[in-house]
C-alpha positions, 0 to 999 in steps of 0.5 A: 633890473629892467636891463637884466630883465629885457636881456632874458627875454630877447636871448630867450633865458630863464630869469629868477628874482628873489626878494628878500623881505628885511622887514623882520630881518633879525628874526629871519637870520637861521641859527645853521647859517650862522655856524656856517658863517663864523666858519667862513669867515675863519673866525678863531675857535675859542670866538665861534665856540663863544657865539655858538654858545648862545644859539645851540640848542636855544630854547624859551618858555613864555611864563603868564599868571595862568600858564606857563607854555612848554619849552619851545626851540627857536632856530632862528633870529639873533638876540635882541638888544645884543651889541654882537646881534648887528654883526651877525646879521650883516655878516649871514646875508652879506655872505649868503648874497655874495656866495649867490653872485658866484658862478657854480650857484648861478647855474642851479637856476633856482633854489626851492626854499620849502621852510623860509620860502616866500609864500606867493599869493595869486590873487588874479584869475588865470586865464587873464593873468596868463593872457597878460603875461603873453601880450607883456612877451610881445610889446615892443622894447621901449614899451615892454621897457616902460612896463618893467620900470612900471612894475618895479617903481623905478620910473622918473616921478618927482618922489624917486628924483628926490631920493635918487637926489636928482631933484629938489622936491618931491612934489607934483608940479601940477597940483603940489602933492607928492608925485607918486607913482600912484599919484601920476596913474591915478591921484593927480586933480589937474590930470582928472580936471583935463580929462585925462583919465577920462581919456583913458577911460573912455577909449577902453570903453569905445572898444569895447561898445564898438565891438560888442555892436556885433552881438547878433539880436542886442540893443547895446548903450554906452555913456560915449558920444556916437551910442545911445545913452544908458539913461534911455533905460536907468534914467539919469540918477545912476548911468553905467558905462555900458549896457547890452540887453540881448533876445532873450531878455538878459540885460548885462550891466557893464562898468568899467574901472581904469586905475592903479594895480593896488586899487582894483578890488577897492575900485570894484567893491565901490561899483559894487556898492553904486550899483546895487540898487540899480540892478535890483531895480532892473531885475522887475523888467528883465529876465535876467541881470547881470552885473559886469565889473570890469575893473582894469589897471593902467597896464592891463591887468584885469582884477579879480571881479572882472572873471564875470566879463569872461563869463559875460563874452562865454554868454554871448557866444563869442568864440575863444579867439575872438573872447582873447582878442576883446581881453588883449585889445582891452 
């Protein structure tokens, strides 16, 4: 996949990937396709009228000791416990997949599947998940590559090694827990013993507190050597990673959270929740408190509470090019 994707982008062509969800997958075989399916395959008459039988017009009623429901049409899934049902299924996706491979259907580019279309829900906001998008288009091969193989899970760890039967055990070889993709990113207790994931962190946040050094009239601390210290104004109980209190007494609370893609909300809910107190302590000495949750995976994508450090930038009236640079080089 990562080839096929890498190939689009250098040539500059539209690329689709549909996923089929297999989950409930006898239920999602339609009543129309298998029609068109005996027929393909030339099964004889008197068979396909047999199997029709069973799913023209099919209908079902659900029958309770209160109520009985109005007849309700099924027009799709095959008959459960039914030895044909397994037949039918394989032989209705292995013919849609391979009439999908020919030629005459690969130049439509995409099909629109408005009733058993897959719903998409963006859950990122726009201007980063787009701004993600473009840097993505820019990375050099190798690192463009490791992305793909990043997003689609197919990177060497030890758990993929062994279902691909390339190594003998799944587990870590620091910390013996199964070497998931999660595990590697974001698990590992021998990584987080060596500073590892400090590392990552902190060199984020370093380019964030040297930039932000150039907000005119602002006091700016940052839980990094070579900045003073957040404890100067929290004290030591509570230290956010960063922050900026401006002229017009507006103090802007910053913490950052690098981690792996499917925790960004559950890593911004728990900020939210360290520092709650904090900010309403803060709010008896500052005009104005802003919380800035700046959550953050390992690829650079921003969760869905990192919208306020956009507003944040707005704020401090940095301008639309350099607001872009901050979000690029984050």
């Amino acid at each position: 996949m990562a080839h096929i994707i890498n190939t689009a982008r250098t040539k500059q062509r539209s690329i689709v990937i549909t996923l089929l969800n297999l989950k409930n997958a006898f239920g999602e075989v339609r009543h129309d396709l298998i029609y068109e399916v005996l027929d393909y395959h030339h099964v004889p008459n008197h068979m396909k009228n047999l199997i029709c039988s069973l799913y023209t017009h099919f209908q079902t009623s659900i029958i309770t000791e209160q109520f009985n429901t109005p007849i309700i049409t099924v027009g799709r899934g095959v008959l459960q416990g039914d030895c044909l049902s397994p037949l039918l299924f394989n032989m209705s996706f292995s013919t849609f997949i391979q009439q999908i491979k020919s030629e005459k259907y690969r130049q439509l580019g995409f099909w629109k599947l408005s009733e058993i279309g897959i719903p998409i829900k963006n859950h990122s906001t726009s201007t980063f998940n787009s701004l993600w998008s473009s840097v993505q288009s820019k990375l050099p091969k190798n690192i463009f590559n490791f992305t793909i193989r990043y997003i689609s899970n197919t990177l060497p760890t030890r758990k993929n090694l062994s279902l691909w039967e390339l190594s003998s055990t799944s587990d870590c070889s620091f910390c013996s827990s199964p070497e998931t993709l999660l595990h590697m990113i974001a698990g590992c207790k021998t990584y987080l013993d060596e500073g590892r994931f400090t590392w990552r962190h902190d060199s984020v946040l370093n380019f964030l507190a040297s930039t932000l050094t150039a907000v005119k009239n602002s006091t700016l601390y940052a839980d990094i050597p070579g900045f003073m210290n957040p404890s100067v104004i929290t004290g030591d109980r509570l230290r956010p990673d960063l922050l900026l209190v401006t002229e017009n007494r507006c103090l802007y609370i910053l913490e950052l959270t690098v981690g792996y893609e499917s925790n960004l909300q559950i890593n911004a809910n728990r900020k939210r929740q360290k520092y709650r107190d904090l900010i309403n302590e803060e709010e008896a000495d500052y005009d104005k408190v802003k919380f800035v949750n700046l959550s953050l995976s390992t690829l650079g994508v921003f969760g869905r509470s990192s919208e306020n450090f956009n507003g944040m930038l707005s704020s401090l009236k940095c301008d639309a090019k350099y607001s872009k640079y901050i979000k690029r080089k984050s």
